[in-house]
C-alpha positions in Angstrom: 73.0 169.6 90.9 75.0 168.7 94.1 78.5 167.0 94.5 81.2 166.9 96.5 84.6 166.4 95.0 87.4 165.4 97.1 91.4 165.9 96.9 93.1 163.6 99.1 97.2 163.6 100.0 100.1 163.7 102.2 101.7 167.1 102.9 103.2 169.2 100.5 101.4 167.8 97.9 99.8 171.1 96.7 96.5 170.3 97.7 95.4 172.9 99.2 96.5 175.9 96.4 95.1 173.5 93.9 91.5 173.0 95.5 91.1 176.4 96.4 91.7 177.8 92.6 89.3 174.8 91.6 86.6 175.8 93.9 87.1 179.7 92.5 87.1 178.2 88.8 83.7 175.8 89.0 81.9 178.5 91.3 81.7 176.5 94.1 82.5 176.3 97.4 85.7 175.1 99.3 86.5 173.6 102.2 89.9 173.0 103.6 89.7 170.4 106.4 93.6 170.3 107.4 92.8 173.9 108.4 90.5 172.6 110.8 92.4 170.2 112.8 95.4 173.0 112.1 93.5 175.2 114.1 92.4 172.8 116.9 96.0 171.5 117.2 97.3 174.8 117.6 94.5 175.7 120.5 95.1 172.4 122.5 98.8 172.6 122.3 98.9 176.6 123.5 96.5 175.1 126.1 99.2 172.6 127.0 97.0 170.0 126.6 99.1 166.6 125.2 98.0 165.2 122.2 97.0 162.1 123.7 92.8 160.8 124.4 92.4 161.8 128.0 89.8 163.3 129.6 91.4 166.5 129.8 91.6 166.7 126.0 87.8 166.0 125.4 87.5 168.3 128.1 89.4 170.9 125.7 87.2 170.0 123.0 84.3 170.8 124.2 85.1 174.6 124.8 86.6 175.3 121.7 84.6 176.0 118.5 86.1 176.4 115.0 84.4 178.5 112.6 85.1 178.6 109.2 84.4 182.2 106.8 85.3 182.1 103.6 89.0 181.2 103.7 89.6 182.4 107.0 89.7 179.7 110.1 88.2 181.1 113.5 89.1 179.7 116.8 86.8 180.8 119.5 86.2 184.1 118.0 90.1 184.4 117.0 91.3 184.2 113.4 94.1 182.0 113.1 94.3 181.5 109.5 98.2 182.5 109.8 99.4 181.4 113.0 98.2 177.7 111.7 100.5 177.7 109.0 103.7 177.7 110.7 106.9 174.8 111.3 105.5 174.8 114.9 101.8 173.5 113.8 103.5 171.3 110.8 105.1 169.4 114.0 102.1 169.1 116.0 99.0 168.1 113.9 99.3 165.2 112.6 99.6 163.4 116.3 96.3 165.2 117.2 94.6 164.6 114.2 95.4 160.9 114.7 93.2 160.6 118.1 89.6 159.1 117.5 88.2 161.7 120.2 89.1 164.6 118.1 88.1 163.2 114.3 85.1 162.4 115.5 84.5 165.8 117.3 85.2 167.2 113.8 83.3 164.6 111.4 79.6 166.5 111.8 81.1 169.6 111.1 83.0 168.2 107.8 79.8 166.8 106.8 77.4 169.6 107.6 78.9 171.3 105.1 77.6 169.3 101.9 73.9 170.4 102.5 75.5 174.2 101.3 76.1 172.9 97.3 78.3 171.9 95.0 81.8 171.7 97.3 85.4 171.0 96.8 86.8 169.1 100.1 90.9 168.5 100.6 92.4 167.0 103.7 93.9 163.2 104.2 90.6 161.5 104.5 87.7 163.4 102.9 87.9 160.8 99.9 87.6 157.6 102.2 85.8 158.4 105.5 84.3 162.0 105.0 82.7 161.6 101.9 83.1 158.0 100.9 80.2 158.5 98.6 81.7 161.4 96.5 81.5 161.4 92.7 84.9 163.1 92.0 87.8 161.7 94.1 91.3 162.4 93.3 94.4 161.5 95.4 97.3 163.7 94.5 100.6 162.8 95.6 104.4 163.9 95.1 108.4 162.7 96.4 109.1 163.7 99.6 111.8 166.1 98.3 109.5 167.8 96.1 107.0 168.5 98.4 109.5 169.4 100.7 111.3 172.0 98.1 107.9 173.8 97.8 107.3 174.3 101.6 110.9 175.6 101.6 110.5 177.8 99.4 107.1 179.0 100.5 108.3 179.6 104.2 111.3 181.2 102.5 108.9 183.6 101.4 107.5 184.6 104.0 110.6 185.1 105.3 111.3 182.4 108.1 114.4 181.5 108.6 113.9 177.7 107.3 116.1 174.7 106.8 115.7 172.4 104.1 117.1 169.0 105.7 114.9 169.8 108.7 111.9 170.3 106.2 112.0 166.9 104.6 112.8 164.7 108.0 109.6 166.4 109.1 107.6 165.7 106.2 109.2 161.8 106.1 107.7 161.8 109.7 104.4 163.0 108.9 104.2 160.2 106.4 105.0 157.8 108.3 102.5 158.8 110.9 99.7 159.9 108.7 99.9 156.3 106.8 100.2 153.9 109.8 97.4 155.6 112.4 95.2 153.5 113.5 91.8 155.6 112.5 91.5 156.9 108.7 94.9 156.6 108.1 96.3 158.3 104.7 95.4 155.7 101.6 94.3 156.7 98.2 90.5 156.4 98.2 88.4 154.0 96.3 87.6 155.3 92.8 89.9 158.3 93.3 92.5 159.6 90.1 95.8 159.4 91.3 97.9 162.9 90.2 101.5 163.0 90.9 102.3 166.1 91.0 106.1 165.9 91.4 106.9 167.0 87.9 104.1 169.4 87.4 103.4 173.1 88.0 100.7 173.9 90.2 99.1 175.6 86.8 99.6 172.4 84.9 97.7 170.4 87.7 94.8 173.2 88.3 94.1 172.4 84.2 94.4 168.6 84.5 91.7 168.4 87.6 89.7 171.2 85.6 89.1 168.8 82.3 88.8 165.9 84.0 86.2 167.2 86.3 84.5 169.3 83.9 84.4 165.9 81.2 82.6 163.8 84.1 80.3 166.9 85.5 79.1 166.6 81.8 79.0 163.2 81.2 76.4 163.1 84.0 74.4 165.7 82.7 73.9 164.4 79.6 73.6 160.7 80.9 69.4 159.6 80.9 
């Protein structure tokens, strides 16, 4: 059987650790769109191309592909799966990601991947533009200063020199331009399961997506 379950939320919400263990748990396969538009951001920007709809930037577009294997993000041949995951790229993507030009570049390629199976989607807008149809939609969410704690301490670990004060204004930012774009701006999709996640463990959320997912998968396969 065939579905596409989506995990919608602002940054730092733990989306992206979450949906990749809960693709590896139901077998299926996973598909990180912010690593998408990570990757095109970071190619426009070393391009020097503004994040703004011109005709240079569509221009851009068309020469660069983005491949996706596995968990690994491919830009014109070059893995990028690291370099899009740095304070640099946080800053940048969500003013590209907000131009029409470039979602819409993107949208085929989002949606091409449903005809593969059973598939586990996170991003911002997978819930409510991607895959509006989707049977399991959750929209998981957190305080700023939580989700900024974790990407702290995460950069701390990989041992960038990172402060915490800087950290949160950007994530408050990001908000506030993620929720007031014009096109698919950040909302909690229709019919999605709200999970705040500021209290929890990443463990503790993996288990309460798990049952809830695994009560409805059943539901439906027992339904006449």
């Amino acid at each position: 059987m065939a579905w596409v379950l989506t995990i919608d939320g602002p940054a730092g919400a733990g989306k992206s650790s979450v949906a990749r263990r809960l693709a590896r748990r139901l077998n299926v396969r996973y598909l990180d769109t912010g690593a998408i538009y990570r990757a095109l951001a970071l190619s426009l920007d070393r391009r020097g191309v503004a994040p703004a709809e011109t005709e240079e930037l569509r221009r851009a577009l068309r020469t660069i592909s983005v491949e996706l294997r596995g968990e690994r993000v491919l830009v014109n041949g070059e893995d990028v799966s690291d370099a899009i995951r740095t304070p640099h790229v946080d800053g940048i993507v969500s003013a590209y990601s907000a131009l029409g030009c470039l979602r819409e570049a993107l949208l085929d390629l989002q949606r091409d991947q449903e005809r593969y199976g059973p598939l586990v989607a996170e991003g911002r807008d997978v819930g409510s533009v991607v895959f509006p149809e989707a049977p399991l939609k959750f929209f998981m969410t957190a305080s700023p200063e939580a989700r900024a704690r974790r990407r702290y301490l995460e950069l701390q670990r990989r041992g960038e020199a990172v402060s915490f004060e800087d950290i949160l204004s950007r994530i408050r930012e990001r908000d506030r331009i993620d929720s007031s774009r014009e096109i698919a701006p950040l909302r909690c999709p229709e019919g999605a399961v709200l999970v705040d996640t500021s209290d929890m463990t990443e463990d503790e959320v993996l288990e309460h997506l798990e049952r809830h997912v695994r009560d409805v998968l059943e539901r439906k396969r027992g339904a006449p």
